[in-house]
MDAnalysis code that builds the backbone (N, CA, C; Angstrom):
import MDAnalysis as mda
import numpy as np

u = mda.Universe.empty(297, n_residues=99, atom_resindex=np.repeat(np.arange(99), 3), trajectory=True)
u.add_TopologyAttr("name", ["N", "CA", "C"] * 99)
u.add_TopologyAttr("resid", np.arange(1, 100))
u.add_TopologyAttr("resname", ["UNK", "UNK", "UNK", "UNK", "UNK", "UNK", "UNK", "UNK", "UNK", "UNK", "UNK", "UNK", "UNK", "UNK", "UNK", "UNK", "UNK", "UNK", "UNK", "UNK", "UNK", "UNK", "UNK", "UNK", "UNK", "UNK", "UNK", "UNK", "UNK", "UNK", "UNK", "UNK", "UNK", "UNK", "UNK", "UNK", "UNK", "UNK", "UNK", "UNK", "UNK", "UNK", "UNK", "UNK", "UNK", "UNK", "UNK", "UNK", "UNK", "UNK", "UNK", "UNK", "UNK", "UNK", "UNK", "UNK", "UNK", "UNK", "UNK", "UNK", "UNK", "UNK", "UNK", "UNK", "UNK", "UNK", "UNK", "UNK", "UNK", "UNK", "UNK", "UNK", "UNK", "UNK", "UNK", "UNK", "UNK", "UNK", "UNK", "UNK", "UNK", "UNK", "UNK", "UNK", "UNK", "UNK", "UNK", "UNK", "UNK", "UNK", "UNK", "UNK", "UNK", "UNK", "UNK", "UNK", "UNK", "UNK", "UNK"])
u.atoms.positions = np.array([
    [124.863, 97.488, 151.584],
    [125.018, 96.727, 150.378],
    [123.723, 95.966, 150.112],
    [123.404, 95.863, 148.989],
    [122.017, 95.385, 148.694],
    [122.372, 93.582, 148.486],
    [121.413, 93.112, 148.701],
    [121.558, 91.524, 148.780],
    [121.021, 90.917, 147.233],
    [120.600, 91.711, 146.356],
    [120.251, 91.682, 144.879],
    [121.203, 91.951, 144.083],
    [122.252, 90.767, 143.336],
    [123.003, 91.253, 142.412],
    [122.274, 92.023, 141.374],
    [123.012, 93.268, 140.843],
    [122.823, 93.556, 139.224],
    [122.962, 92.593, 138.207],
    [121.562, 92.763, 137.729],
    [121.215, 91.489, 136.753],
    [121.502, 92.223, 135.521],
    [121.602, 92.041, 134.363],
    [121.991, 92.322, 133.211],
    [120.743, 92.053, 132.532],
    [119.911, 93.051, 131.573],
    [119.087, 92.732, 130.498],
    [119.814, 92.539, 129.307],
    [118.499, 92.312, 128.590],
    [118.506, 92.060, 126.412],
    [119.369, 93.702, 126.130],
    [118.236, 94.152, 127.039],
    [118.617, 95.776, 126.444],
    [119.625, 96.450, 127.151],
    [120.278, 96.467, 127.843],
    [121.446, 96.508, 128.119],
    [123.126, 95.928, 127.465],
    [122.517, 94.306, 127.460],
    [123.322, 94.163, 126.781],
    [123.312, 94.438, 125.000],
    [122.458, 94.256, 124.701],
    [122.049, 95.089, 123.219],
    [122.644, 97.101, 122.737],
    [122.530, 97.311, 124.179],
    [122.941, 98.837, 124.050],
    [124.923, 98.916, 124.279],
    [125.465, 97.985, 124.780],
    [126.713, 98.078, 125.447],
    [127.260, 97.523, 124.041],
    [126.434, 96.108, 123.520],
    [127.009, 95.446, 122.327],
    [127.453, 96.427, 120.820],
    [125.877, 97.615, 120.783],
    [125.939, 98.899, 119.596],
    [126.990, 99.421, 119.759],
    [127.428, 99.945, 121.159],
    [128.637, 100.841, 121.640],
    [129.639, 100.427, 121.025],
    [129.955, 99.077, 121.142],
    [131.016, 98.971, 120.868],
    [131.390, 98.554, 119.598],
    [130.279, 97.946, 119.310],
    [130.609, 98.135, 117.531],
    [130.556, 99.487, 116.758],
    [129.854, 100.531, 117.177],
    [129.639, 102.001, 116.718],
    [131.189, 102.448, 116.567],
    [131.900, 102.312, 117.773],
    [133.016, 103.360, 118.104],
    [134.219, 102.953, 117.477],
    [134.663, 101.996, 116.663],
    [135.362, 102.002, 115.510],
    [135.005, 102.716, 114.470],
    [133.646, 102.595, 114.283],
    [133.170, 103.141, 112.985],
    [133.137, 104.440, 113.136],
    [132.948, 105.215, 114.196],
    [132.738, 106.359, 114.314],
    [134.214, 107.218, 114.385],
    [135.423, 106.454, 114.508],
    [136.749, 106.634, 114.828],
    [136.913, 107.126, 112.902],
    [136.667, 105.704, 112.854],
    [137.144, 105.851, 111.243],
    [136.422, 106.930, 110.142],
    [135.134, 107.095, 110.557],
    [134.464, 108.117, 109.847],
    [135.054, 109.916, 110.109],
    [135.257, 109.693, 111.203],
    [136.198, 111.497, 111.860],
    [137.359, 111.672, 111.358],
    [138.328, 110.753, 110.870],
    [139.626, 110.568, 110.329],
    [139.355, 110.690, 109.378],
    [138.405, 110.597, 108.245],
    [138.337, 110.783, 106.884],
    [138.473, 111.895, 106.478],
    [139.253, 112.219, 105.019],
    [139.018, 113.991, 105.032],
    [138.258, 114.155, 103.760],
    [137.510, 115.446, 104.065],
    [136.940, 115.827, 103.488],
    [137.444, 116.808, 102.139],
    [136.610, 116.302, 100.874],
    [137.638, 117.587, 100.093],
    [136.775, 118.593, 100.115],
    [137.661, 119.554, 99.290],
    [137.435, 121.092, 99.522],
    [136.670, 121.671, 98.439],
    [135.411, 120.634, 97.892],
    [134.726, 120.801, 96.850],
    [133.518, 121.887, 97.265],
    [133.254, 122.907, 96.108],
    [132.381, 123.758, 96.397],
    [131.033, 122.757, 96.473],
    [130.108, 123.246, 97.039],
    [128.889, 122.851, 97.464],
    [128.267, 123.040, 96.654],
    [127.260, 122.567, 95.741],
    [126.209, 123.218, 94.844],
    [124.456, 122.363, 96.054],
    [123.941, 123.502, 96.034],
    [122.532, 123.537, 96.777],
    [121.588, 122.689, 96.158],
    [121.299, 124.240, 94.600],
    [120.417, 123.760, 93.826],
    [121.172, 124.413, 92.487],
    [120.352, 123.927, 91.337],
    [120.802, 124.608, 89.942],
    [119.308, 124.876, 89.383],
    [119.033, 125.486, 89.080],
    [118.054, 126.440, 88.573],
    [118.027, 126.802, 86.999],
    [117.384, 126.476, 86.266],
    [117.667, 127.383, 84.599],
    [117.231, 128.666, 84.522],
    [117.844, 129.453, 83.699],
    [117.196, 130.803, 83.794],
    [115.592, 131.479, 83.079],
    [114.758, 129.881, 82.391],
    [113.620, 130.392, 81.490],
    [112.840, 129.930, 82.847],
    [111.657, 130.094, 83.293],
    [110.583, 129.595, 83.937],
    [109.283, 129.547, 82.718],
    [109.118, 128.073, 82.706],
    [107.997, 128.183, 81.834],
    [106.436, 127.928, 82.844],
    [105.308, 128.555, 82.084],
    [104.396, 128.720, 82.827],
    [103.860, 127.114, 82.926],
    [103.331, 126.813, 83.896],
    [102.181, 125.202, 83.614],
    [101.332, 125.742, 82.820],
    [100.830, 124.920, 81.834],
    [99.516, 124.990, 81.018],
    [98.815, 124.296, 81.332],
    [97.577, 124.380, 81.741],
    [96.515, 122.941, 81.863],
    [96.119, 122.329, 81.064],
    [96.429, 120.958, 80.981],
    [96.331, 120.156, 79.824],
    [94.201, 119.915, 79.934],
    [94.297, 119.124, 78.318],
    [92.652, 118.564, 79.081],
    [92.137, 117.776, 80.031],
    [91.211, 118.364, 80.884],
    [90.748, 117.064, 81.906],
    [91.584, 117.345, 83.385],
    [92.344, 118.381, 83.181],
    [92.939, 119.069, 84.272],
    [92.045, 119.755, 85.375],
    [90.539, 119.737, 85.106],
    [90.109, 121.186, 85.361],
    [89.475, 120.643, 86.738],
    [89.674, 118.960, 87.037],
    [88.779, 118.611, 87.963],
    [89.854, 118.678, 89.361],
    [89.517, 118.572, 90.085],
    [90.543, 118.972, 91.849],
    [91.266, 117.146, 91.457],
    [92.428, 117.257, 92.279],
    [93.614, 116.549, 91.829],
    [93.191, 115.104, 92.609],
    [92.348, 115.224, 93.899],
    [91.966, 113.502, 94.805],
    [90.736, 113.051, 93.569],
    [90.034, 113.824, 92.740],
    [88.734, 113.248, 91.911],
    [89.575, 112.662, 90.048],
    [90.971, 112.875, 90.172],
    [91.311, 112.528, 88.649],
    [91.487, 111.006, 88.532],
    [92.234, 110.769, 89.143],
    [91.974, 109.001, 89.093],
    [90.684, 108.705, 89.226],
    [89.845, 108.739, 90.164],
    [88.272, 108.155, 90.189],
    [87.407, 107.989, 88.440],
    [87.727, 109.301, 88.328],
    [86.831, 110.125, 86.989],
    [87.538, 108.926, 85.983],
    [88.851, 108.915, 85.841],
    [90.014, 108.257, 84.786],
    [89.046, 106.736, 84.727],
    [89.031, 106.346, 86.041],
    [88.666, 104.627, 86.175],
    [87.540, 104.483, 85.503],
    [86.350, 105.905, 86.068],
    [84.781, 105.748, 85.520],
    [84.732, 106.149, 84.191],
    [85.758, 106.379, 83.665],
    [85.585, 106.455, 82.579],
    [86.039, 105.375, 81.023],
    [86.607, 104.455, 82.070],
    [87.018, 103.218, 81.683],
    [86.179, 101.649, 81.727],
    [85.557, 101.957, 82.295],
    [84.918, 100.837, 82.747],
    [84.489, 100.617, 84.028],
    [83.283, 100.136, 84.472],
    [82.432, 99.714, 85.779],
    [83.844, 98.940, 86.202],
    [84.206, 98.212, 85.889],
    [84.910, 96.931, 86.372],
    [86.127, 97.906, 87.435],
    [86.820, 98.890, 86.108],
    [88.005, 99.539, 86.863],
    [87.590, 100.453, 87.725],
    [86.374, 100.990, 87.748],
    [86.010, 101.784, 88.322],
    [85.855, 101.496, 89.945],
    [85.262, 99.703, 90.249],
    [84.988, 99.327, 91.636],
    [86.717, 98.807, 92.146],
    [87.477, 98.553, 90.749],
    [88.397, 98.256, 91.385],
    [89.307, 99.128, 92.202],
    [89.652, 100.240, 91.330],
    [89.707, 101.758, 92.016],
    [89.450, 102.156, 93.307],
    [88.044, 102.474, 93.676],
    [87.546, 102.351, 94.917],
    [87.696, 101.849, 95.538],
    [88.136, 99.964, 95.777],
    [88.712, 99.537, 96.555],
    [89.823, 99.253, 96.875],
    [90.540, 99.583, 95.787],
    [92.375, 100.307, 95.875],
    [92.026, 101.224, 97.106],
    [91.985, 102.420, 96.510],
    [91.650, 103.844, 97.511],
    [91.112, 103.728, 98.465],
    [89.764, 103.054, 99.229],
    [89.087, 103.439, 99.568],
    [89.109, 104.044, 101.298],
    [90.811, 103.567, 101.874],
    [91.003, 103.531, 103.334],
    [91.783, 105.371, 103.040],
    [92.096, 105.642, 101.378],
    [92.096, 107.130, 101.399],
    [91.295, 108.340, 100.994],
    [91.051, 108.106, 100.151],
    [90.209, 108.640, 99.536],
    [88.136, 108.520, 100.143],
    [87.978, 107.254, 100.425],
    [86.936, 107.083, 101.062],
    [85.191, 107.382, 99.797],
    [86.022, 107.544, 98.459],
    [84.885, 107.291, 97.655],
    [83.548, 106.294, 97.616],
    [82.238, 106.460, 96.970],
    [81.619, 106.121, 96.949],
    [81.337, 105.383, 95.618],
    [81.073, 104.003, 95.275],
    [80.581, 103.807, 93.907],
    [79.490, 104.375, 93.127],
    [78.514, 105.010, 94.028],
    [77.128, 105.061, 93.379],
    [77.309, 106.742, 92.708],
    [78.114, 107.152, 93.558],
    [78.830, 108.851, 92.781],
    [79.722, 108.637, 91.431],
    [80.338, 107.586, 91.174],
    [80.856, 108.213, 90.027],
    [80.521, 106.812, 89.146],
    [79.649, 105.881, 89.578],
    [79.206, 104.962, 88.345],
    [78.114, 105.351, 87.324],
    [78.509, 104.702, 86.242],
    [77.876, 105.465, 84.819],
    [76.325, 105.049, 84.902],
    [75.793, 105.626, 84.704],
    [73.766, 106.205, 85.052],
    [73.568, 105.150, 84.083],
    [72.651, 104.187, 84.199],
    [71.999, 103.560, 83.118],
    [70.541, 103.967, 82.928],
])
């Protein structure tokens, strides 16, 4: 016999406490019935229309906001960049307007 009672943790008792609040709920959720409604997946229409590219489409999809900002103003433009910049990782001196 060991001379160290079993001590009880947080997480123990935290895991015994879930148990037992779970297993009503889980009682009551198995007893529920289910109806006998058909399933729908997906619904689909039968035309497929093609995408058209609108204008200003033509640039790759991470450079359309940048271009949008520089084309608005210096101001929105740095603000932009430092929105983005932990994604995108743009540069100001690439897309600010040439004086």
């Amino acid at each position: 016999m060991s001379p160290n009672p079993i001590r009880s943790t947080l997480f123990t008792g935290a895991a015994v406490a879930l148990a037992l609040v779970a297993s009503p709920a889980l009682a009551v959720e198995a007893t529920t019935a289910i109806p006998d409604a058909p399933i729908v997946v997906a619904q689909t229409s039968t035309a497929v229309v093609a995408a058209t590219p609108l204008a200003g489409d033509e640039d790759p999809v991470h450079l359309r906001g940048v271009r949008k900002a520089a084309t608005e103003s210096p101001e929105t433009l740095r603000r932009y960049i430092w929105r983005t910049r932990m994604i995108y990782n743009h540069w100001y001196d690439a897309f600010a307007p040439k004086e």
